[in-house]
C-alpha positions in Angstrom: 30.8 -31.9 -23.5 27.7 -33.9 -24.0 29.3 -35.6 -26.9 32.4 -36.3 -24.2 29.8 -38.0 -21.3 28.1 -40.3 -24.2 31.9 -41.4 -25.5 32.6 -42.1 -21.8 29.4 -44.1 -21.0 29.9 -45.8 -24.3 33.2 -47.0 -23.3 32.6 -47.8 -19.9 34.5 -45.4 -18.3 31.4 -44.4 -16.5 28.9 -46.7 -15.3 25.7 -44.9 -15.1 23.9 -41.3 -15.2 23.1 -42.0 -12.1 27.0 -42.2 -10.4 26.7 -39.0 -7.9 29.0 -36.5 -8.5 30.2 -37.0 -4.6 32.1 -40.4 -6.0 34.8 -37.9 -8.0 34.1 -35.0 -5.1 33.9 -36.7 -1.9 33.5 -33.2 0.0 30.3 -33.9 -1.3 29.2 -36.8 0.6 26.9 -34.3 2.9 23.7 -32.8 2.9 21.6 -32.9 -0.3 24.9 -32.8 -2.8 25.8 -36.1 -2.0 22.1 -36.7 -4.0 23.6 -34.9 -7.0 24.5 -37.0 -10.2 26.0 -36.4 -13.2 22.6 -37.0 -15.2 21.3 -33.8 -12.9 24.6 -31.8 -14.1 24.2 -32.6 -18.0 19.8 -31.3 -17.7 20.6 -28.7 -15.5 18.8 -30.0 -12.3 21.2 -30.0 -9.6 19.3 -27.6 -7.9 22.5 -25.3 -6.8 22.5 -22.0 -6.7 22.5 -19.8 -9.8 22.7 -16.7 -11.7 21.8 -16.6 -14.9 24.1 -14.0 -16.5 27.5 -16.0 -16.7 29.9 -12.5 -16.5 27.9 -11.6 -12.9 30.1 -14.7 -11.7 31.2 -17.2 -13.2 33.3 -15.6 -15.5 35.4 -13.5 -13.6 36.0 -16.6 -11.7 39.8 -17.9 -11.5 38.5 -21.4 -10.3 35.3 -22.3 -12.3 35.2 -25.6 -11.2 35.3 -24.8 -7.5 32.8 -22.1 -7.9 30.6 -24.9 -9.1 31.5 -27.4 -5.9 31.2 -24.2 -3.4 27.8 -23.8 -4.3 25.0 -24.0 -2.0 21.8 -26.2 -2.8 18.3 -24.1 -3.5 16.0 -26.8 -4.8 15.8 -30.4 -4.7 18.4 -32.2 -7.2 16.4 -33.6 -10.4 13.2 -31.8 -9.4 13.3 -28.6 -11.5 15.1 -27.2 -14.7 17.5 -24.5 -14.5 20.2 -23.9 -16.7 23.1 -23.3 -14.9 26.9 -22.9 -16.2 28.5 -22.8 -13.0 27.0 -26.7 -12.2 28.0 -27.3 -15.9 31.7 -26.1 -15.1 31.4 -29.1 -12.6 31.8 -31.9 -15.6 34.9 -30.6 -17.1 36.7 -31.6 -13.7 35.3 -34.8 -13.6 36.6 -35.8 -17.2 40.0 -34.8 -16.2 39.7 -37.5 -12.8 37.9 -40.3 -14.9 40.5 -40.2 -17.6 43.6 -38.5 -16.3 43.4 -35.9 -19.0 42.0 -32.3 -19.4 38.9 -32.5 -22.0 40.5 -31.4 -24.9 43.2 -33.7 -24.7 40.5 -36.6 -23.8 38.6 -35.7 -26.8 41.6 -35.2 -29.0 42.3 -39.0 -28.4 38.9 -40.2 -28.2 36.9 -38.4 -31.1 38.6 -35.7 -32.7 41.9 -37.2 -34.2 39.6 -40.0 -35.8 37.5 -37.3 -37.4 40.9 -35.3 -38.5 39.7 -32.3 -36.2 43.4 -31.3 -35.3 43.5 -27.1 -35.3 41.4 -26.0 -32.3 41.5 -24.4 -28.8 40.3 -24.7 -25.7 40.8 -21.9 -23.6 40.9 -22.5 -19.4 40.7 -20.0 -16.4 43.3 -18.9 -14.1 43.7 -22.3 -12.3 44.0 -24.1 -15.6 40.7 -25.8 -15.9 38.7 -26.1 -18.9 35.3 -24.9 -18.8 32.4 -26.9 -19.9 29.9 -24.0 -20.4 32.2 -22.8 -23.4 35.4 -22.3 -24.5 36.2 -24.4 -27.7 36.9 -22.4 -30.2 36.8 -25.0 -33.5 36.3 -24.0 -38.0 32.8 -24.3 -38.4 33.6 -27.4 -41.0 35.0 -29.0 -37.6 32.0 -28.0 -35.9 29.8 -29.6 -38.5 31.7 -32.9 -38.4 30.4 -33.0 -34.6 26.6 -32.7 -36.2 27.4 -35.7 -38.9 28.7 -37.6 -36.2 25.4 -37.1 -34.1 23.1 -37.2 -37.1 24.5 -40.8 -37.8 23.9 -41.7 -34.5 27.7 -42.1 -33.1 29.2 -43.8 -36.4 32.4 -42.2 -38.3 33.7 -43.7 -41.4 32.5 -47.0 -40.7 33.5 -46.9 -37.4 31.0 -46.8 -34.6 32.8 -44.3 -32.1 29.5 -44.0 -29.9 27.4 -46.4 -29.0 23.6 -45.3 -30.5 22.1 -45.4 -27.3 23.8 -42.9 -25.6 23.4 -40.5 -28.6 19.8 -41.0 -28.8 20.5 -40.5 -24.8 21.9 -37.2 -25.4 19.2 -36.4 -27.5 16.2 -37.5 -25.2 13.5 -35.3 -23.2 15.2 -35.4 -19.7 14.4 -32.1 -17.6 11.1 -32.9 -15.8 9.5 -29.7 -16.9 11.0 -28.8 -20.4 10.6 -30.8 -23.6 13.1 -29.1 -25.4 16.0 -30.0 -23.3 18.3 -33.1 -23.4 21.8 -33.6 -22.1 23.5 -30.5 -23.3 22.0 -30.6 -26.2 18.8 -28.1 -27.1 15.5 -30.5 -28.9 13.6 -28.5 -31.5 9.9 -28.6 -32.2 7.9 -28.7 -35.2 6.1 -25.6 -33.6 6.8 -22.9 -31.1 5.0 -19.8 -29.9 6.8 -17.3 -27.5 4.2 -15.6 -25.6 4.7 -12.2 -24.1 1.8 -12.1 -21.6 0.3 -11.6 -18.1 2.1 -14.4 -17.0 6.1 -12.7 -17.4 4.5 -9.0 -16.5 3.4 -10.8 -13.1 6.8 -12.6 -12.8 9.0 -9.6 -13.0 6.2 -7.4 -10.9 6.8 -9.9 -7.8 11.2 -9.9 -8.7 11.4 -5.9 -8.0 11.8 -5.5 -11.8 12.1 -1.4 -12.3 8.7 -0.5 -13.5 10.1 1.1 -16.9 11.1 -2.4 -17.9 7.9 -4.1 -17.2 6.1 -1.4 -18.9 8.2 -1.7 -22.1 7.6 -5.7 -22.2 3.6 -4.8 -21.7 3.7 -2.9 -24.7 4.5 -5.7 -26.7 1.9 -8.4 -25.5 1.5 -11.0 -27.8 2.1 -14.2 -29.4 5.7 -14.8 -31.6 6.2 -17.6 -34.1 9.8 -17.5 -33.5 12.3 -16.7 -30.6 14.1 -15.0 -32.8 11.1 -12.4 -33.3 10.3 -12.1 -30.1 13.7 -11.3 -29.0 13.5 -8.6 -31.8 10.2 -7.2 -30.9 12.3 -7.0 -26.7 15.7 -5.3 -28.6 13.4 -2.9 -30.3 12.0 -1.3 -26.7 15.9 -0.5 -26.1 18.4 2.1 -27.6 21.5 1.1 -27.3 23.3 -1.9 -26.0 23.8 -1.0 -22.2 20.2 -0.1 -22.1 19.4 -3.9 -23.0 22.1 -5.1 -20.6 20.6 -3.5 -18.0 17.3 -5.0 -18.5 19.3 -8.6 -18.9 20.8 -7.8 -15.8 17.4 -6.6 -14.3 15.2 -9.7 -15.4 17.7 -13.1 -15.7 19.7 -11.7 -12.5 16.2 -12.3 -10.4 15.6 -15.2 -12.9 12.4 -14.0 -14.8 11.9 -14.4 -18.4 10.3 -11.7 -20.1 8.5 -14.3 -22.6 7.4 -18.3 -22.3 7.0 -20.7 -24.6 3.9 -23.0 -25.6 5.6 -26.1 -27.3 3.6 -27.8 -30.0 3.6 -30.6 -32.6 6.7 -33.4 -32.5 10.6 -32.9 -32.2 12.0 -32.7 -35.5 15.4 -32.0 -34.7 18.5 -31.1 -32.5 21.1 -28.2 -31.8 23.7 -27.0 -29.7 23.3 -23.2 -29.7 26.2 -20.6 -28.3 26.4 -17.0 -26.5 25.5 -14.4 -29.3 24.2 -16.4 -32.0 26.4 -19.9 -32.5 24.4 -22.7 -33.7 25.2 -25.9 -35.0 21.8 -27.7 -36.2 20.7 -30.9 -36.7 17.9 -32.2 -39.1 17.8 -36.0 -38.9 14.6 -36.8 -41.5 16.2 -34.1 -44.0 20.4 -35.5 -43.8 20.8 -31.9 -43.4 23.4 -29.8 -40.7 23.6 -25.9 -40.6 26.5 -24.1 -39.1 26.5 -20.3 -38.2 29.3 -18.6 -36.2 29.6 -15.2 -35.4 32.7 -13.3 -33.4 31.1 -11.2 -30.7 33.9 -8.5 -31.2 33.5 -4.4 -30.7 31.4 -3.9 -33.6 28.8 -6.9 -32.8 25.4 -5.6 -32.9 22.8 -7.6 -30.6 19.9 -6.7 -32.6 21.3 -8.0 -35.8 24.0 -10.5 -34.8 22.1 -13.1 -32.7 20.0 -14.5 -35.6 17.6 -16.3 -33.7 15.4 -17.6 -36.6 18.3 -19.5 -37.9 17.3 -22.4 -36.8 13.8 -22.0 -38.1 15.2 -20.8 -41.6 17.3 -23.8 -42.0 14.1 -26.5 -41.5 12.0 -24.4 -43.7 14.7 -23.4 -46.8 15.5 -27.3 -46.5 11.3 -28.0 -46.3 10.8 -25.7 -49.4 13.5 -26.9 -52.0 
């Protein structure tokens, strides 16, 4: 989806971030959604109403799109970060009124038949839409075309099929209180620590959080090189699966994190990462692009499956050899 916004700015098919989304959906020339643009929609700052755990709401949906529109407004648009797929759904609808086409027809014609991706799906809901949150389901070779076509900055076999600056665009800070967030697209530092402290045990004290949750999370205080090992050292406080949903549902339905982050040192690269453990990586200084795909079926195992460090693993094996 970020990948269709730059193709679209870089063809003039929009004009700006900036165009408010009320321009495509004039029901929402009221109130503060007519302040909404699609820059706010791409960082997750519309400031609508959320909740976190996508299968609460926006799953069951059978109108994704106008579950996003229906929303009410909670905080002032561009002022804080929230990721949010049902504002996210909002973009797929727009594609389809900016170039008459559902997005996987649009990129089919755009991007995808230039870089002989042909044998993919893009599943809809009820009403037909497309969602923007997720959906595609692509062979990871495919998916690693879309990380050589980033890593060389919009260019594909000679041909420049996005214009640099609205892949480096894509790939800029642009929340105004996260540096590892662009448009869509997740920016990775040369250091992170997850911190498990007074901070989130405060947090989830103030949301209502059961108190056998909060005590589990104070047990394992501390400071985590990795998200992938602080997520562990969480998973490892729970028995089973529904025990750890419950404690999802507890914590990201009152929006509380059990851990922050303390960002350090430059970004040194980019990925798009997926529910359960997808992640398509990008290393620009090291030419190098990692692809891992998992199916989240019956026998998927949270604790082993989701692969956090992979990310990590990637820079350093590619660092070390």
């Amino acid at each position: 989806m970020g990948l269709a916004y730059a193709k679209l700015l870089s063809d003039g098919m929009i004009d700006s971030l900036n165009t408010p989304v009320a321009h495509y959906y004039p029901e929402w020339q009221q109130g503060q959604k007519k302040n909404i643009t699609i820059r706010h929609l791409l960082n997750h700052t519309s400031g609508l109403q959320n909740i976190k755990i996508a299968t609460k709401e926006v799953n069951p949906a059978p109108d994704k799109i106008q579950l996003g529109l229906s929303a009410s407004v909670v905080t002032k648009p561009g002022t804080e970060y929230s990721y949010n797929n049902k504002a996210v759904n909002i973009l797929s609808g727009i594609v389809n009124k900016v170039t008459g086409k559902p997005i996987d027809n649009y990129l089919r014609d755009a991007l995808f038949n230039k870089m002989d991706i042909s044998d993919y799906h893009w599943g809809t809901d009820q009403k037909g839409n497309h969602g923007a949150m997720a959906g595609l389901q692509i062979h990871g070779y495919d998916l690693a075309k879309l990380g050589q076509l980033v890593l060389q900055r919009g260019s594909w076999n000679g041909e420049q099929l996005i214009d640099k600056k609205w892949i480096d665009a894509m790939l800029n800070k642009t929340p105004p209180n996260t540096k590892t967030y662009g448009l869509l697209w997740w920016r990775i530092p040369e250091h992170t620590n997850f911190v498990v402290g007074e901070e989130q045990i405060n947090n989830m004290r103030e949301a209502d959080v059961p108190l056998k949750y909060i005590s589990k999370i104070d047990s394992i205080k501390g400071e985590y090189d990795s998200q992938g090992s602080v997520v562990d050292a969480i998973m490892s406080q729970f028995d089973n699966r529904k025990q750890l949903a419950q404690f999802r549902k507890a914590t990201l339905g009152q929006s509380v994190a059990p851990y922050g982050k303390s960002i350090n040192g430059p970004i040194i690269g980019y990925k798009a990462s997926g529910d359960g453990g997808q992640y398509l990586v990008v290393y620009p200084e090291e030419n190098v692009i990692a692809v891992r795909m998992v199916q989240k079926n019956n026998g998927y195992n949270q604790q082993t499956d989701f692969f956090g460090n992979f990310p990590k693993m990637v820079y350093t094996l590619t660092n070390d050899s």
